[in-house]
N, C-alpha and C positions, 0 to 999 in steps of 0.2 A: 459349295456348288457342285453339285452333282456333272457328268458330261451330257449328258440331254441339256441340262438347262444350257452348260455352256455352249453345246452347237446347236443352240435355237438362238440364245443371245448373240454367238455368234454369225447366223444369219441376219438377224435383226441389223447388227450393227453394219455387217454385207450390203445389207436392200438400203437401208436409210441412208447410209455416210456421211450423220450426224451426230451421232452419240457415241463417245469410248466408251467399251465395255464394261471399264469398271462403275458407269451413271444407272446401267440397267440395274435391276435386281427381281428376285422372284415376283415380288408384288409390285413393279412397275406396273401402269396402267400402258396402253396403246396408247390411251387421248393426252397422258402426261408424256410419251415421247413423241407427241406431235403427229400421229398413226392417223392421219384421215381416212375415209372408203374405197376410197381407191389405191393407198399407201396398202392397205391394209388385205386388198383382193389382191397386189402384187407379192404382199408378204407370203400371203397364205400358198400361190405358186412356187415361191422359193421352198418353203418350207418342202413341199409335197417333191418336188424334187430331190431335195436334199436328201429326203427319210424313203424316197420311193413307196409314197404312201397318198392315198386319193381322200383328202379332208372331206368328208360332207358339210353339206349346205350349211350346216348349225355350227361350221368352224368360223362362220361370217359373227357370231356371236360371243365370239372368246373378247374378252377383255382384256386380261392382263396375261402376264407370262408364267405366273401360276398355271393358268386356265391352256393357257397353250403347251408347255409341258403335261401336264395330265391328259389331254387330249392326245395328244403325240403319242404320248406313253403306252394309253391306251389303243391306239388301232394299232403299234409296234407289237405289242403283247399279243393281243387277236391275230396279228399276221404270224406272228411266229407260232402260234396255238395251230393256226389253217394248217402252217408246215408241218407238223409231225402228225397230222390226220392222215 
C-alpha cells in the first residue's frame, strides 16, 4: 500500500467509523463499504480537505478506492505541475 491510498483509506476509515483499515483494500467498492450519496458527498469534503484540493463534479462518480487514489493523484500531480509554472 502505497501512502496515498493509506491516507485516503485512512480518511475513509475517519468519516465512516466503521470499518478497520485493514477491511479496505484498493479495489473496495463505496457500495461494499456501505458509502451511500450523502456518506459519499461528505467523504468527498474530507478528502479535499485533507489533500487541499477541489474534487470536481465527476469525483461524485468514483467508485471504488482505486478510482479515488487515481483521481487524487491526479489533480496532486497537475497542482504540483501549476507550482513550478
Amino acid at each position: 500500500m502505497d501512502d496515498l491510498e493509506k491516507k485516503i483509506i485512512d480518511v475513509i476509515v475517519r468519516t465512516q467509523k466503521t470499518f478497520p483499515t485493514e477491511s479496505i483494500h484498493i479495489d473496495s467498492t463505496l457500495e461494499e463499504l456501505g458509502i451511500d450519496s450523502l456518506d459519499g458527498v461528505n467523504l468527498l469534503f474530507a478528502l479535499e480537505e485533507e489533500f487541499n484540493i477541489a474534487l470536481p463534479d465527476e469525483a461524485k462518480g468514483m467508485k471504488t478506492i482505486r478510482d479515488i487514489v487515481f483521481g487524487i493523484d491526479f489533480l496532486l500531480q497537475e497542482q504540483a505541475a501549476n507550482k513550478t509554472k
